[in-house]
VEXZAKOL-354348 format. One record per residue (C-alpha): x, z, y; residue number from 1; residue in one letter. Coordinates in steps of 0.05 Angstrom, whole numbers, plus 32768, in hexadecimal, padded with zeros to 4 digits. Layout:
BEGIN
<site <X; Z; Y>; NUM; a>;
...
END
This chain:
BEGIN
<site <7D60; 7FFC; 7CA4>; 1; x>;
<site <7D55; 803C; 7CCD>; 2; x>;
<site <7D52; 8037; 7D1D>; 3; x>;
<site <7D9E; 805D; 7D19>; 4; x>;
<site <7DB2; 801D; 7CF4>; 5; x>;
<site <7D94; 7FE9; 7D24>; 6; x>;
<site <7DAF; 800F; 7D63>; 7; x>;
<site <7DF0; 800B; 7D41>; 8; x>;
<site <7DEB; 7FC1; 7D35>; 9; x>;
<site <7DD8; 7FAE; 7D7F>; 10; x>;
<site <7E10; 7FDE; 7D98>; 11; x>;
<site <7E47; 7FB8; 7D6B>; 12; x>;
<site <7E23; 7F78; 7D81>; 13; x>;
<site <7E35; 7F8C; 7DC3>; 14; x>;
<site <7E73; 7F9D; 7DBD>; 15; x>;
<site <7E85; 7F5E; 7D93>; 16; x>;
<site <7E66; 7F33; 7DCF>; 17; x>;
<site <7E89; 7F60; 7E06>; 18; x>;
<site <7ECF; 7F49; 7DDD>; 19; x>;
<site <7EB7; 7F00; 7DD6>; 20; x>;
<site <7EAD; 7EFC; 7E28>; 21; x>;
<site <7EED; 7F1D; 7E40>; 22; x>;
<site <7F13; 7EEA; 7DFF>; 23; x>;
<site <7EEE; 7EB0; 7E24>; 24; x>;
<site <7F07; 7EC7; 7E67>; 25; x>;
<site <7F48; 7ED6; 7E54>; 26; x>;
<site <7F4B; 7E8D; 7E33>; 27; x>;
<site <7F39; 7E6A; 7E6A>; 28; x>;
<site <7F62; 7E87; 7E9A>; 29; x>;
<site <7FA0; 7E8A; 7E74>; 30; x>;
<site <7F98; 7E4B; 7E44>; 31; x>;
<site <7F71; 7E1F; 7E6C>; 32; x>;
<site <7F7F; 7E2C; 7EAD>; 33; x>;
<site <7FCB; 7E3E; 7EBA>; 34; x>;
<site <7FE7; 7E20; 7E72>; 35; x>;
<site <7FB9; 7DDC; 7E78>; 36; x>;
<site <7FAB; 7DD5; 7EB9>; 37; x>;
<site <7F63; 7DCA; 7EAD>; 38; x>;
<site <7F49; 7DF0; 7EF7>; 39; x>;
<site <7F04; 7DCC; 7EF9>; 40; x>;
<site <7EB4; 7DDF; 7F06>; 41; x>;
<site <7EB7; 7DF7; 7EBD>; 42; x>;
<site <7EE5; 7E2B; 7EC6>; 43; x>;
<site <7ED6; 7E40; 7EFA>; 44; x>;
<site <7E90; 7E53; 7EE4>; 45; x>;
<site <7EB2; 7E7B; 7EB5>; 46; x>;
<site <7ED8; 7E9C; 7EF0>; 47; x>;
<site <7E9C; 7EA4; 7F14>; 48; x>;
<site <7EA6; 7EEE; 7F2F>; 49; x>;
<site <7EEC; 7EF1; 7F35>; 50; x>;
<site <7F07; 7EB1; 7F55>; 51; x>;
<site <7F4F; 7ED4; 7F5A>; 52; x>;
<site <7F5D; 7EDF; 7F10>; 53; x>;
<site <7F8F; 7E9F; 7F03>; 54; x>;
<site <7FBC; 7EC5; 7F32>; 55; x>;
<site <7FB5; 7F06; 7F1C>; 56; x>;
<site <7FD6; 7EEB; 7ED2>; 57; x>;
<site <801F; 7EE7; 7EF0>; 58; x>;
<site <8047; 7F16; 7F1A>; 59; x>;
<site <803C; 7F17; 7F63>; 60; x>;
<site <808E; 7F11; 7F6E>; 61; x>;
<site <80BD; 7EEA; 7F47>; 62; x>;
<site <80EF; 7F0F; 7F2D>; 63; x>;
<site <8125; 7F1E; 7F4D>; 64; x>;
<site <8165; 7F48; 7F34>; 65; x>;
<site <8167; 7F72; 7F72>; 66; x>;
<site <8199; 7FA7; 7F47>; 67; x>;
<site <81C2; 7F64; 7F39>; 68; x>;
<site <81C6; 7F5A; 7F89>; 69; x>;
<site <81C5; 7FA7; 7F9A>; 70; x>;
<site <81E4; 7FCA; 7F61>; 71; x>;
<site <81DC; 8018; 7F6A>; 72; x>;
<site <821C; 8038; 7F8D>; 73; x>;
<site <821C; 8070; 7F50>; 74; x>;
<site <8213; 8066; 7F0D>; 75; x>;
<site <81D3; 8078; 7EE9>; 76; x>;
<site <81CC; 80C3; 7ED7>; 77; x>;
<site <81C2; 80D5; 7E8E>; 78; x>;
<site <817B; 80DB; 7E7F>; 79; x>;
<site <8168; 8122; 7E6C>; 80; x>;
<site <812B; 813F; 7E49>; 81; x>;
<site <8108; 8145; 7E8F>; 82; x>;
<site <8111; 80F8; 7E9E>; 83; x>;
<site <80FF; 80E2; 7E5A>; 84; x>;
<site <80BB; 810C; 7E64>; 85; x>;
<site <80AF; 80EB; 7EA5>; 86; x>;
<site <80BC; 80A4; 7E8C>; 87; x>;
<site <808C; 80B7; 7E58>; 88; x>;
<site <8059; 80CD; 7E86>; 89; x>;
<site <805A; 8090; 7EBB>; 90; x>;
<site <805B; 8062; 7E7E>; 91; x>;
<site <801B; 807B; 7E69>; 92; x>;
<site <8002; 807E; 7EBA>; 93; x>;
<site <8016; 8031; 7EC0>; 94; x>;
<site <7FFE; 8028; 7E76>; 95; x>;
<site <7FB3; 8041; 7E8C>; 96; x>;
<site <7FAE; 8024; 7ECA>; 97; x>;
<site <7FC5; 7FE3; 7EA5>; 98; x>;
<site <7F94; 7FE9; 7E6D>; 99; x>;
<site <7F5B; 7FFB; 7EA9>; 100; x>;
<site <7F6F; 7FBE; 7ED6>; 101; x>;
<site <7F70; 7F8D; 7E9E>; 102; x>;
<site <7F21; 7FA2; 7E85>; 103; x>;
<site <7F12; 7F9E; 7ED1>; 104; x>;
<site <7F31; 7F53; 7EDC>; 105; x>;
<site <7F19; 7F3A; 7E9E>; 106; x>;
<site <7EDB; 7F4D; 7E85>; 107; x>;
<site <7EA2; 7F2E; 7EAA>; 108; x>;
<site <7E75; 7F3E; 7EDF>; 109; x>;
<site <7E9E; 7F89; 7EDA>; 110; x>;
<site <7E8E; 7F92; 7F21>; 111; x>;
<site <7E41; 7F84; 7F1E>; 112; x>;
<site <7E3D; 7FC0; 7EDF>; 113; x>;
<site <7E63; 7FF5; 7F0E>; 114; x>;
<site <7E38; 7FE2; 7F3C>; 115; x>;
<site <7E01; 7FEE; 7F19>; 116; x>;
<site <7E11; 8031; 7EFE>; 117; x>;
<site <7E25; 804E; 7F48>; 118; x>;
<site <7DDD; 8038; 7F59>; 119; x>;
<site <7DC3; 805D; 7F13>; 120; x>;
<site <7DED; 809E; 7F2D>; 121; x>;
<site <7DCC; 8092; 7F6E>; 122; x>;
<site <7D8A; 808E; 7F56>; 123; x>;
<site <7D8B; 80CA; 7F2A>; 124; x>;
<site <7DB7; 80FB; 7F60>; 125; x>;
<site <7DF8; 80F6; 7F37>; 126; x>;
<site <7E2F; 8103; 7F6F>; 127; x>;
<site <7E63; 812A; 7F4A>; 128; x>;
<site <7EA4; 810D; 7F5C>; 129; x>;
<site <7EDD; 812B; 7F30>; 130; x>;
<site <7F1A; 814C; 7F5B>; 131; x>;
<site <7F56; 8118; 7F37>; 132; x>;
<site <7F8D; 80F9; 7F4A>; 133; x>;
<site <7F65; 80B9; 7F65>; 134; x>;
<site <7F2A; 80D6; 7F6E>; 135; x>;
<site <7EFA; 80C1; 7FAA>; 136; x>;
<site <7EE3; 80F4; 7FD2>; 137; x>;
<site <7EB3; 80E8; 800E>; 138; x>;
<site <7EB5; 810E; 8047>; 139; x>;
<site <7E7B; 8128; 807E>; 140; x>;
<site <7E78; 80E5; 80A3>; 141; x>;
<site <7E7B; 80AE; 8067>; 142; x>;
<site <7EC6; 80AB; 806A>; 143; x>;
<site <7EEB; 80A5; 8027>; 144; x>;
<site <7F2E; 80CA; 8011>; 145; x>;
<site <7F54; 80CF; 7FD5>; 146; x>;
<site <7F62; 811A; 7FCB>; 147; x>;
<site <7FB2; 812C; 7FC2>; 148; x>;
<site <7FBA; 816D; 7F94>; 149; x>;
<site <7FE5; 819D; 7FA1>; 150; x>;
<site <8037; 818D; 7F90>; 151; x>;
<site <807C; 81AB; 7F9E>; 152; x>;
<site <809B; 8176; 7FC1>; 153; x>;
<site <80DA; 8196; 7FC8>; 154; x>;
<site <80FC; 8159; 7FA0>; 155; x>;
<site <80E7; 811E; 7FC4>; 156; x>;
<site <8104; 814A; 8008>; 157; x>;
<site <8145; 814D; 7FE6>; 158; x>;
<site <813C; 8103; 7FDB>; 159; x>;
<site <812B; 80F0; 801C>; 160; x>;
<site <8162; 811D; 803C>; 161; x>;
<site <819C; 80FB; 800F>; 162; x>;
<site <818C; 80B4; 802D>; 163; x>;
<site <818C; 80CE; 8073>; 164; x>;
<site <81D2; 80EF; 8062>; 165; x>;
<site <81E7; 80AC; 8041>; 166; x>;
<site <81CA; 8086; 8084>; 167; x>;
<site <81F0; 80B2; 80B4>; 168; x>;
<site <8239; 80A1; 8087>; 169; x>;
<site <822B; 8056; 8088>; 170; x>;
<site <821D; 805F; 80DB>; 171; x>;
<site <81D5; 8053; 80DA>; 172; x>;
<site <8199; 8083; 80FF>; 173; x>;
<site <8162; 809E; 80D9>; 174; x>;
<site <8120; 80AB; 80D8>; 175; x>;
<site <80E3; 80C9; 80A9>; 176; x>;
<site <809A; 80B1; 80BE>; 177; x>;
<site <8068; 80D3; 8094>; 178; x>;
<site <8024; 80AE; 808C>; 179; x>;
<site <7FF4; 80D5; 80B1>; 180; x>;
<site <7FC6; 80F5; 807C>; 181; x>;
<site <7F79; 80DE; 8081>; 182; x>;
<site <7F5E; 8125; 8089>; 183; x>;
<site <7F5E; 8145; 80D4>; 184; x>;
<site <7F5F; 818F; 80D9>; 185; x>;
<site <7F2C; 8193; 8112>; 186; x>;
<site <7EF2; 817F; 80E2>; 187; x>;
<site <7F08; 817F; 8091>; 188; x>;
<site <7F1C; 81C3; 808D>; 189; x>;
<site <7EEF; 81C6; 8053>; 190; x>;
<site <7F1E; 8199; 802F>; 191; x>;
<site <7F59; 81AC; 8044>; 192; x>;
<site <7F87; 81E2; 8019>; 193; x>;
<site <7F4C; 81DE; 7FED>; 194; x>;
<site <7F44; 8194; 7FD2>; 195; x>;
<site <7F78; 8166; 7FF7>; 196; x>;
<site <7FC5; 817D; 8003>; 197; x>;
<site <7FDE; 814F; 8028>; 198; x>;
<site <7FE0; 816F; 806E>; 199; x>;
<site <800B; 81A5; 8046>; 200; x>;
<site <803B; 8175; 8024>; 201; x>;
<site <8046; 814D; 806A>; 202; x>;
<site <805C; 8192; 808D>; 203; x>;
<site <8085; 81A8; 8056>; 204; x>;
<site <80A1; 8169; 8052>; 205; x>;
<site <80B2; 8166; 80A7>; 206; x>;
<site <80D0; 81AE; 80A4>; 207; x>;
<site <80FA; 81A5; 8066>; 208; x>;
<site <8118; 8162; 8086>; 209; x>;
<site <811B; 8185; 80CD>; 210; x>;
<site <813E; 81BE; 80AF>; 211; x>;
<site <8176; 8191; 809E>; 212; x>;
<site <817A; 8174; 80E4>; 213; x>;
<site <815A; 8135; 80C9>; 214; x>;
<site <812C; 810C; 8101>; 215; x>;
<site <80E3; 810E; 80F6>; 216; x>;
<site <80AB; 80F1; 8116>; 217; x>;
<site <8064; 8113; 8107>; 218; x>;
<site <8029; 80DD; 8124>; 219; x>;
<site <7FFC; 810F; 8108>; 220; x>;
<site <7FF9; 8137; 8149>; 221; x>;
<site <8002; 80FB; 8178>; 222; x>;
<site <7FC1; 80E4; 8155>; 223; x>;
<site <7F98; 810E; 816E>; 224; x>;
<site <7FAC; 810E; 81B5>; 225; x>;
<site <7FB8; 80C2; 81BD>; 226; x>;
<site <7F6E; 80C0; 81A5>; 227; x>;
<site <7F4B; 80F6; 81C9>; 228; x>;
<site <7F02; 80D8; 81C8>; 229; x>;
<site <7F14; 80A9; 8183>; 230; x>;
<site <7EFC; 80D9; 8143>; 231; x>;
<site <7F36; 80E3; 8111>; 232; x>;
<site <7F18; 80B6; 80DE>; 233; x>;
<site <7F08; 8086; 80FC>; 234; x>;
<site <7F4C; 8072; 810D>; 235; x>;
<site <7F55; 8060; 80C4>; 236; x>;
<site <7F27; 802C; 809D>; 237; x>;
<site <7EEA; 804E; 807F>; 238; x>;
<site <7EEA; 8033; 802A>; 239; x>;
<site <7F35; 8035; 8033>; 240; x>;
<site <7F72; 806B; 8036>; 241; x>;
<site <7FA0; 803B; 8063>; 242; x>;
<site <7F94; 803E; 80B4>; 243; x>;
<site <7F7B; 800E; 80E2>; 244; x>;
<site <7FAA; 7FD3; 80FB>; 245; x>;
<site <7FA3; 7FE5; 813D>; 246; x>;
<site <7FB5; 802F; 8127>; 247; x>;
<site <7FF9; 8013; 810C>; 248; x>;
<site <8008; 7FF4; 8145>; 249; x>;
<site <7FFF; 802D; 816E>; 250; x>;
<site <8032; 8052; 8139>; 251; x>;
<site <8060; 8017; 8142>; 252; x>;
<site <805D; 802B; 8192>; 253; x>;
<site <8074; 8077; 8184>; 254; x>;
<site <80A4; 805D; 8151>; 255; x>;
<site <80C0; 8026; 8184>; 256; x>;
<site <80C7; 806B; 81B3>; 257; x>;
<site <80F0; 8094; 8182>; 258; x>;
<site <8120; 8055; 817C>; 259; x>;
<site <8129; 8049; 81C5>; 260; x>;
<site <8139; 809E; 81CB>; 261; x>;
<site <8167; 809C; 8194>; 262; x>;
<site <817F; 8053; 819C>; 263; x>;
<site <818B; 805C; 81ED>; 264; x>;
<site <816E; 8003; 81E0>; 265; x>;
<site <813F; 7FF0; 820E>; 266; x>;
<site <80FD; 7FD7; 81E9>; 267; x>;
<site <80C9; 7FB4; 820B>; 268; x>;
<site <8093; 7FD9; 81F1>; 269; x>;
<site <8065; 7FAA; 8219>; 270; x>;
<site <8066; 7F87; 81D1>; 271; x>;
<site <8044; 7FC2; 81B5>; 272; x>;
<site <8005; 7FCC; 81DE>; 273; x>;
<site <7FBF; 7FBE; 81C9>; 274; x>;
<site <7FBC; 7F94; 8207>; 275; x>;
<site <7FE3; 7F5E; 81F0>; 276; x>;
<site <7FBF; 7F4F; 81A9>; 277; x>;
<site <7F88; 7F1C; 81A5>; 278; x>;
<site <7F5E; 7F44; 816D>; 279; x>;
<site <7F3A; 7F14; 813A>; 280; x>;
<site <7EFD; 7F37; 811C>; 281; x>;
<site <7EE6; 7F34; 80D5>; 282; x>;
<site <7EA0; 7F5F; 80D6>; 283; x>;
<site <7E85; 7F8B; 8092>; 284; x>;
<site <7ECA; 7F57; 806F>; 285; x>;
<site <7EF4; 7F8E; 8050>; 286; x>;
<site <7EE1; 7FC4; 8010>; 287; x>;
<site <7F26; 7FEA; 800F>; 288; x>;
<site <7F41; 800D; 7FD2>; 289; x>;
<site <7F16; 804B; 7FD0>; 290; x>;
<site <7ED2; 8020; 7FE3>; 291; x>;
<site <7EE6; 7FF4; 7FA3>; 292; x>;
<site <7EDC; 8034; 7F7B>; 293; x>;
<site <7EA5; 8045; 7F99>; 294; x>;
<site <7E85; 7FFC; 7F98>; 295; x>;
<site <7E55; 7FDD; 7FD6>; 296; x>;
<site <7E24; 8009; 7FBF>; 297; x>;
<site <7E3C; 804C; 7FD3>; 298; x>;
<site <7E71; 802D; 8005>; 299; x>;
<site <7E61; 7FFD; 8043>; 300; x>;
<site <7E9A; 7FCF; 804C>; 301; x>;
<site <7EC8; 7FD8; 808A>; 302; x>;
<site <7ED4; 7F9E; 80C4>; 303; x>;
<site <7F1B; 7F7E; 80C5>; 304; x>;
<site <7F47; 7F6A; 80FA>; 305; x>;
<site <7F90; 7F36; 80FF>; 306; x>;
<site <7FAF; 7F44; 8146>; 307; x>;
<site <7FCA; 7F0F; 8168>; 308; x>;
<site <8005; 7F15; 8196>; 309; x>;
<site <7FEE; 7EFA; 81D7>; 310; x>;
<site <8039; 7EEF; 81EB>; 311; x>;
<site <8069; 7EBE; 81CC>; 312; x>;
<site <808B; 7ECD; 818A>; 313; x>;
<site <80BE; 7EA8; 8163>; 314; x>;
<site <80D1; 7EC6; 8119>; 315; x>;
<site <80F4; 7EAF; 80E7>; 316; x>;
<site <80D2; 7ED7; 809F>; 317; x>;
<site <80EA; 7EDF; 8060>; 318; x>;
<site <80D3; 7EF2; 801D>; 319; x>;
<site <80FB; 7EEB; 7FE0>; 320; x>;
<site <80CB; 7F02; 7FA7>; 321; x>;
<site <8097; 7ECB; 7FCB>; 322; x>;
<site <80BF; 7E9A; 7FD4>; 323; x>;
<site <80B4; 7E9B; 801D>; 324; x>;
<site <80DE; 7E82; 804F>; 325; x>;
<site <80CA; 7E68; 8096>; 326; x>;
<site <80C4; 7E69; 80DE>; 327; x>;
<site <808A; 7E6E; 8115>; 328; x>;
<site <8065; 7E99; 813E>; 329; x>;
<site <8047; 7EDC; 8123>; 330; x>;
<site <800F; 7EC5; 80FA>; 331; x>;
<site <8041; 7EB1; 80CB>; 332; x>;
<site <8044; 7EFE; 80B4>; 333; x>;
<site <7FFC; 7EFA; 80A5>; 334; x>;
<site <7FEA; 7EEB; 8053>; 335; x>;
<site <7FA3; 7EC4; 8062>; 336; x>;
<site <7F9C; 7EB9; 8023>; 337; x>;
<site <7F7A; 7EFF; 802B>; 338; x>;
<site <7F41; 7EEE; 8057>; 339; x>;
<site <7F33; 7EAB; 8038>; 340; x>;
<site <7EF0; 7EC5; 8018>; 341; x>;
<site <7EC5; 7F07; 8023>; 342; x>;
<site <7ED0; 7F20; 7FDD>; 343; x>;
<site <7EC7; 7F64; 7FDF>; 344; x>;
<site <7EF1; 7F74; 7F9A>; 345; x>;
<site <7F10; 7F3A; 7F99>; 346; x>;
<site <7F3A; 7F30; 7FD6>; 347; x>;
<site <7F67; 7F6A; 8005>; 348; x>;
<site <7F63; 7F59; 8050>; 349; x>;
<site <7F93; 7F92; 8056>; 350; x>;
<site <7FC0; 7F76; 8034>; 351; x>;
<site <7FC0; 7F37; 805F>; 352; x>;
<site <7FF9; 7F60; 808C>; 353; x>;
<site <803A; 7F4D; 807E>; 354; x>;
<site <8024; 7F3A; 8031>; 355; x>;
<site <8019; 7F7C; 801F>; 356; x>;
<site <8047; 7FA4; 7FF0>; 357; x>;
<site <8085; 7F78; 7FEC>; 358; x>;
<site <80D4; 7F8B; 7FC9>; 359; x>;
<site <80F3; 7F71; 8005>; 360; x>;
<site <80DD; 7F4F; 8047>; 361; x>;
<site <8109; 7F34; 8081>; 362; x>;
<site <80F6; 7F28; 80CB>; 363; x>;
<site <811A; 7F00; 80F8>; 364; x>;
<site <810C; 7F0E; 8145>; 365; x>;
<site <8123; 7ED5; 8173>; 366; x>;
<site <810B; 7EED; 81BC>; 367; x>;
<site <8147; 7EF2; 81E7>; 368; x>;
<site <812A; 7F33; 8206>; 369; x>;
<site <811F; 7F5B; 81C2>; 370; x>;
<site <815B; 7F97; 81B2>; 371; x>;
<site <818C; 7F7C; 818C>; 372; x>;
<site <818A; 7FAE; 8157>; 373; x>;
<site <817B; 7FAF; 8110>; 374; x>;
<site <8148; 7FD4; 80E8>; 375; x>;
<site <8144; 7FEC; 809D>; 376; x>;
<site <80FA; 8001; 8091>; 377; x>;
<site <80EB; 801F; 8049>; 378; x>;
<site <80A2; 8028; 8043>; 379; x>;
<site <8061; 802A; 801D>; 380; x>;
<site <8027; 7FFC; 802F>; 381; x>;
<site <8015; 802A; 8074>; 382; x>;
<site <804D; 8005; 8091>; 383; x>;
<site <802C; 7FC1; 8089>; 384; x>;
<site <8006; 7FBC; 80C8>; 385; x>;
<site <8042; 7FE7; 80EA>; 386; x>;
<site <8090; 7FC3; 80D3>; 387; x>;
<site <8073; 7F77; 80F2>; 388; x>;
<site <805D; 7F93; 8131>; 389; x>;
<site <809E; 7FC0; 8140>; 390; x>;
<site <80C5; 7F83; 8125>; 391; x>;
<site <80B8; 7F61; 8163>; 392; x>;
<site <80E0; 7F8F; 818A>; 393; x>;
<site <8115; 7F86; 8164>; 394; x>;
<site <8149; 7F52; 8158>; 395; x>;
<site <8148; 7F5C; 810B>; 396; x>;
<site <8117; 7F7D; 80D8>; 397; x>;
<site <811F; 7F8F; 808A>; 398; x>;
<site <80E8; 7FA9; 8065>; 399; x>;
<site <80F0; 7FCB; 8026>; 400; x>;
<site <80B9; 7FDE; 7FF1>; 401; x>;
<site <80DB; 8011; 7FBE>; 402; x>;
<site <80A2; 8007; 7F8B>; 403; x>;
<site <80BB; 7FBE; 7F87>; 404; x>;
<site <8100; 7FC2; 7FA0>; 405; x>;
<site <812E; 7FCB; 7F5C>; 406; x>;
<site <8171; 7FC9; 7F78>; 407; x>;
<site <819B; 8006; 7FA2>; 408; x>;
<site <8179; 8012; 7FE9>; 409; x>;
<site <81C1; 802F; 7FF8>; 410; x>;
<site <81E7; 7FF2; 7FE3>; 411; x>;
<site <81B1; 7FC3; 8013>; 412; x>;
<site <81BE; 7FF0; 8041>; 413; x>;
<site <820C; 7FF0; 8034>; 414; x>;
<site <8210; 7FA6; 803D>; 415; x>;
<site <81DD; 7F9A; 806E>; 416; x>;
<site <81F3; 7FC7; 80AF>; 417; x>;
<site <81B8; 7FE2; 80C2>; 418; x>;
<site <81B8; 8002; 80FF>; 419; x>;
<site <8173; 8021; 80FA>; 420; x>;
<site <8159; 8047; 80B5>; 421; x>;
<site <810F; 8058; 80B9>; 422; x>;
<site <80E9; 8073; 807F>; 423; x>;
<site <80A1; 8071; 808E>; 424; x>;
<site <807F; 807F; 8050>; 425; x>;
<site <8049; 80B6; 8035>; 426; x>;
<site <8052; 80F7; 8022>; 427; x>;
<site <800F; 80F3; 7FF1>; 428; x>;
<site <8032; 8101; 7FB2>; 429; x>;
<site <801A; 8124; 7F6D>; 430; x>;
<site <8050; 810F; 7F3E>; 431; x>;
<site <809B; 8124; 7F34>; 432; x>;
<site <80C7; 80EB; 7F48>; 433; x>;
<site <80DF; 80B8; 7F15>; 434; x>;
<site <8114; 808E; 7F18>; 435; x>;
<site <8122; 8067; 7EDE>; 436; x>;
<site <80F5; 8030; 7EF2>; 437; x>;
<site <8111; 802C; 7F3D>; 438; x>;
<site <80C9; 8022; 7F51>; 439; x>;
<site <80BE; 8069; 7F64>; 440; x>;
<site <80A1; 806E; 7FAE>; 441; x>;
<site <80E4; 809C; 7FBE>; 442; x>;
<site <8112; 8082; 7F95>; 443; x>;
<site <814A; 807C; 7FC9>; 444; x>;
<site <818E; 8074; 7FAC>; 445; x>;
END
């Protein structure tokens, strides 16, 4: 046999004992371990880089018929040419990232082979990062951003400016928060207008919404002054896009300031300072979403931090895809399960605030000297380490995820009385919006 032969042997070999590993894998954690039970030394050997993976097989939230409890107020439009193509083109999105996630969870030791080829491209000067949708970029001082492309955003405006007309019918005050965008004008000017958008999109987003005599609230600006000697980035975690917790509770101060203008409630924003947190440090214990890309070996993992109210708290939280339903103090908003090992790709310490990305999550306030008002937030995961923290100023809470919430935002908000509306959710977006699926970020009928 010729050497073409051979090489062609050991590369099917290869590939016949790649299929064999991620078949064993996939055996023992759906066979053995959730259909027999059989969780033991054994298995666990075969899990022995990704600990997580027996939950990772079912959905994170039961499921619930949230259209069945919240039909939609209007019957579904006729689906045109248009929506058929964008159906088309989010099933193949979800149908990628699907097919990507499931060769990262199974196969084994994935993690240790990226690793290894970021320290190949390291060793032979390979930095050519591709400008996608994705896409890590790094920027002067080791800080990581995913680039946003340019995108007439002209719909999701419209969007956003219908529910704050359906708010104001049912009685209720609104309010758009845009995520501050991770670039700062003062020192990424290379980026900005040329790779990254986003600045762009959150003005033309402000000024459409303004333009309708919508309420706004910009922390971009108030950024930069509350921070004077604090460098932009810096206020944000380094290997991920999210900010800081103590960043989000500083938004949940200006936001708890724009409710007691427009509210004429008292808040005792004493609740919202620094001050009054115990901070529990977890040093070099968190590799956010763009460091995972990026891997340990290009990205040096961030420090984490759970604040603790130093002054008494009595909740009572809820959350129906979880199953979760119980009283206590204000550690009971806080998903340890998180922070229970320093697995860089395994675990999400963000994620520990207020269990992430939920479809629906309800806080319960019982300090007699809170307003008695309620609040409607709809939001992306920015508003994790912001809706607990302004939920203790308030009597009542409800959190809303649109990417998991299936049912008619209008009807909740129809039967529930809100009295506040806030929409506090980013403005990053590359795609036209769908709504088929209800899961689209600003999907808000």
């Amino acid at each position: 046999m010729s050497i073409r032969d051979y090489m062609m042997r050991f590369c099917a070999g290869l590939l016949v004992l790649a299929f064999a590993m991620i078949f064993i894998r996939w055996f023992t954690v759906v066979v053995l371990i959730d259909h027999c039970k059989w969780d033991n030394a054994l298995t666990r050997l075969v899990l022995w880089d990704n600990w997580r993976l027996p939950e990772r097989i079912h959905p994170r939230e039961k499921d619930i018929d949230w259209a069945g409890l919240y039909p939609f107020l209007e019957p579904q439009p006729e689906r045109s040419l248009l929506t058929e193509i964008r159906q088309q083109e989010n099933k193949i999105r979800e149908e990628q990232a699907r097919i990507a996630s499931w060769s990262e969870t199974y196969f084994p030791g994935y993690t240790n082979i990226v690793e290894t080829g970021r320290r190949y491209d390291q060793l032979i000067g390979w930095n050519i990062r591709p400008l996608t949708i994705g896409s890590v970029q790094v920027l002067a001082d080791g800080w990581l951003f995913f680039p946003t492309l340019p995108f007439d955003i002209q719909e999701y405006i419209n969007e956003t400016a219908s529910l704050a007309d359906f708010c104001k019918q049912q009685g209720a005050k609104f309010l758009f928060v845009p995520n501050p965008p991770a670039l700062d004008t003062a020192t990424d000017s290379t980026f900005i207008g040329q790779l990254d958008f986003s600045l762009q999109k959150k003005d033309a987003m402000l000024q459409g919404l303004q333009a309708r005599g919508i309420a706004t609230l910009d922390l971009y600006p108030y950024m930069h002054k509350d921070f004077p000697d604090t460098p932009y980035h810096q206020l944000f975690f380094r290997t991920d896009h999210h900010w800081l917790p103590t960043t989000g509770l500083w938004a949940a101060t200006h936001i708890a300031r724009w409710l007691e203008t427009a509210g004429d409630i008292p808040f005792p924003q004493d609740r919202l300072s620094l001050a009054s947190y115990r901070q529990e440090h977890y040093p070099a214990y968190f590799l956010g979403s763009q460091g995972k890309r990026m891997t340990t070996v290009l990205a040096k993992p961030d420090d984490f931090m759970l604040l603790y109210p130093l002054f008494p708290t009595c909740l009572h939280y809820e959350i129906p895809g979880l199953g979760i339903d119980t009283y206590g103090d204000f550690s009971i908003t806080y998903d340890m399960h998180e922070l229970e090992h320093k697995d860089f790709y395994g675990s999400n310490p963000y994620a520990a605030y207020n269990y992430a990305d939920c479809s629906l999550i309800r806080i319960e306030n019982f300090a007699p000297e809170v307003a008695d008002v309620k609040i409607l937030m709809v939001k992306d995961s920015f508003a994790n380490s912001v809706a607990p923290f302004l939920a203790l100023c308030v009597r009542q809470m409800d959190i809303i995820d649109p990417r998991w919430f299936k049912g008619s935002i209008r009807r909740y908000i129809n039967e529930t009385h809100p009295d506040f509306v806030l929409v506090l959710h980013t403005i990053e977006l590359d795609y036209p919006l769908e709504r088929n699926s209800h899961q689209d970020d600003y999907d808000f009928r």
